[in-house]
N, C-alpha and C positions, 0 to 999 in steps of 0.2 A: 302763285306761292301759297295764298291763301290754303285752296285746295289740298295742298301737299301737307300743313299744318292741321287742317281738318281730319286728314285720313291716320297724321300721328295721332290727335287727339279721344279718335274711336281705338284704336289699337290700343292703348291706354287704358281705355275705359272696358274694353273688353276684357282683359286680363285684370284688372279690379272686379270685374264683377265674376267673374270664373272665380277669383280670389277667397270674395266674401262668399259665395253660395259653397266654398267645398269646407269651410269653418263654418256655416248654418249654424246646422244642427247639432257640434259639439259643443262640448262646455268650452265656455268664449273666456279665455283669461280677461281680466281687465282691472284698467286701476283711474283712477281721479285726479282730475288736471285742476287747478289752482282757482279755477271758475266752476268747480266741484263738476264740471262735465264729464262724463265718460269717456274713456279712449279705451282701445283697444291693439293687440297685438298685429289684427288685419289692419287699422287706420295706419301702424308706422310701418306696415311693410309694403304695402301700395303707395305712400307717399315716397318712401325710400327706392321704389322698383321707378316711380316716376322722375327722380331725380336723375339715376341712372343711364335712365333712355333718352332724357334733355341732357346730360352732358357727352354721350356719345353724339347725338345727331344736332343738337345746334349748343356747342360750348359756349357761346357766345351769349346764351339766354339768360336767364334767371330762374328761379323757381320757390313763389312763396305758397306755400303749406301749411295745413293746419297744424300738423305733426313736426315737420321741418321743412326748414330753405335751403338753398343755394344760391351764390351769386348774388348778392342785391345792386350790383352795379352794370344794369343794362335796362333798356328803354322798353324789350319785349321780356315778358314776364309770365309764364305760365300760373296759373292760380286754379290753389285742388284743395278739395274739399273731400279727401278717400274715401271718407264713409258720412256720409249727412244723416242724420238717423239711427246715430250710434244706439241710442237709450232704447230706440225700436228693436234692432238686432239681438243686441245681447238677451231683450226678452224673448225673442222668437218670433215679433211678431213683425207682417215682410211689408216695412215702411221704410225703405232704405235706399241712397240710390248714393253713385259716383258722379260728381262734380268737376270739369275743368275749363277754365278758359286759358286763352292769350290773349293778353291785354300790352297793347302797345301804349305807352307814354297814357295812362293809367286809364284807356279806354278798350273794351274788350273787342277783338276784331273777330274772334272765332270761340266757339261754345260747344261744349256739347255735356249731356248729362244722361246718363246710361241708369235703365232700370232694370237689376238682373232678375228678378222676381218675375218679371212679365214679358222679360227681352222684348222691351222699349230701349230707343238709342233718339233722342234729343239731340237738336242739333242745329247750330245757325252762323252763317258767316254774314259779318257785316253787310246788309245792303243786298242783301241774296235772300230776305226770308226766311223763316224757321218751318222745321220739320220735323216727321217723328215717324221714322220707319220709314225715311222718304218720300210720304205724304205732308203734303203742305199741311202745316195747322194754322190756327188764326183764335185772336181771345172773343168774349162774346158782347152779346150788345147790352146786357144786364142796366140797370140805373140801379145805384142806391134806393133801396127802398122796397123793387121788385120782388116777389115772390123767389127768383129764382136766382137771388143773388145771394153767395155766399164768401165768407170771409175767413179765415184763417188766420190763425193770433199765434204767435209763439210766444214760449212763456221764457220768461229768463230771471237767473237770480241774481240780477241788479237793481241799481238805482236811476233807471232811466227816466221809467214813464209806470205808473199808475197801473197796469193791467187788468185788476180789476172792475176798477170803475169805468175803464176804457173798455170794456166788454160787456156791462151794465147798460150803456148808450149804443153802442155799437148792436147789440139785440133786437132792438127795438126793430130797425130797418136792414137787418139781416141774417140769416142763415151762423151761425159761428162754429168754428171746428176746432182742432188742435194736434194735428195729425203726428206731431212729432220728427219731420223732416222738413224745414224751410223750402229746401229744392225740388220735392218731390210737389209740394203747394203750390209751389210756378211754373212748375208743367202741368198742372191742371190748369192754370189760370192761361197757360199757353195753348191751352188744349178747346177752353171756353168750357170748363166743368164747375171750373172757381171764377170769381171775380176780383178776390182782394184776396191778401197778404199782408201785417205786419211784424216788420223782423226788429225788436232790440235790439241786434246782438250789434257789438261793436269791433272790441278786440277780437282780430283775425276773420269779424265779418263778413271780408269781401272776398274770403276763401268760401264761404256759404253762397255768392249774392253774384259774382260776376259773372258765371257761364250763366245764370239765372236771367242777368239782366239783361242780357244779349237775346237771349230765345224769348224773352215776353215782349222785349220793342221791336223784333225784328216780325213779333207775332202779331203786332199792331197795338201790343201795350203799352205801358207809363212806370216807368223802375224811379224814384228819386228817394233821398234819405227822409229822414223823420220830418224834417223841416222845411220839405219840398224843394231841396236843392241839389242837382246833379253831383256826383262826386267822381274819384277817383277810384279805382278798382287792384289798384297795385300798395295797396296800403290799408289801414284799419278806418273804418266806414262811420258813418252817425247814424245806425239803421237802416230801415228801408223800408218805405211801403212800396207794394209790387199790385200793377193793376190791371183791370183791362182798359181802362185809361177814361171813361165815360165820367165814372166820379167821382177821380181822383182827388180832386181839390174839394170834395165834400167829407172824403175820407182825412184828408192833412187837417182838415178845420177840425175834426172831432180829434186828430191826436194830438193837436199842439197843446187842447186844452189839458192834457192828461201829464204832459212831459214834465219830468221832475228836473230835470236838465236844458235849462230855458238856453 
């Protein structure tokens, strides 16, 4: 069954990404969601085509959304993230990708996260390993500290955690980026390009974090919220650090210190 939910999952993410690359290069309508974040006309219309195809083929699911839900009254729960990299897009610039899991009773069983820019197809069923183009990937062996270890910070405009002075320390003993897509950051780190990841975001979060979280521990990484504790993926999150799992609990020591939200 797995299987059969993995192949709706690409199907999905194929038609989002055919979606967003034939709106590219126009002028991208768009307007400001209440966390002043971007959305766009392609985020509600992928999120809305995926509602669609979960109530013909399994009515019985759920479907939580960036954009919009369905159903909150079931144990399997699809969770999409239409466009992660919105603020990338609408500039033009190709840091973008499609987001979904199924997360059963709020743990994710099948992932996948589609890059139309590169046609990359991300992809991992519980307990079967992660993939990318049907090649096995795996994260790296990096240590905190190494030359070759590099970290990714999203920025967000809340009151979580310190950002700055968390990237002030976090310098010292790494690489630091800002690429502008959470998801696109965890397939590097699923890839062994990145090492780290940390996500603020909270509300609607674990629309960013769950097909995420499944392709980087099934890649042999370490997903846990701000506080280093596992969560649920069918509901709003406490962030996320995202790793190749080596030092990760070197990385949770430097952000607890920074968290405005003890």
């Amino acid at each position: 069954m797995y299987n059969e939910y993995l192949e709706f999952a690409k199907e999905i993410a194929l038609y989002a990404g055919k979606t967003m690359m034939e709106c590219y290069n126009d002028t991208i309508d768009l307007n400001y969601k209440e966390d002043k974040t971007v959305v766009t006309l392609v985020d509600k219309q992928i999120n809305r085509y995926l509602i669609e195809k979960v109530k013909e083929k399994y009515p019985m699911h759920a479907v939580n959304g960036e954009e919009e839900s369905y159903n909150s009254n079931s144990e399997y729960v699809w969770v999409c993230d239409p466009l992660d990299g919105t603020g990338m897009y609408v500039n033009h610039i190709p840091v973008f990708v499609f987001s979904l899991a199924l997360v059963h009773n709020g743990e994710p069983i099948v992932g996948v996260i589609y890059n139309p820019n590169e046609k990359k197809m991300y992809y991992a069923i519980k307990g079967q390993g992660a993939y990318c183009n049907d090649i096995k990937i795996s994260v790296n062996n990096n240590k905190f500290g190494d030359l070759g270890y590099k970290t990714n910070v999203e920025i967000f405009n809340n009151n979580i955690i310190d950002e700055v002075s968390l990237i002030k320390e976090l310098k010292n003993n790494s690489k630091i980026s800002s690429i502008g897509s959470v998801a696109r950051s965890c397939m590097a780190i699923a890839t062994g390009d990145f090492s780290c990841d940390i996500f603020p975001g909270t509300s609607h979060g674990n629309c960013d974090i769950a097909a995420s979280y499944l392709i980087v521990t099934e890649a042999g990484g370490k997903v846990t919220n701000l506080y280093g504790e596992n969560q649920r993926y069918d509901k709003d999150i406490k962030g996320s650090i995202i790793s190749n799992g080596i030092s990760h609990n070197d990385i949770l020591e430097i952000v607890k210190k920074y968290l405005l939200e003890k």
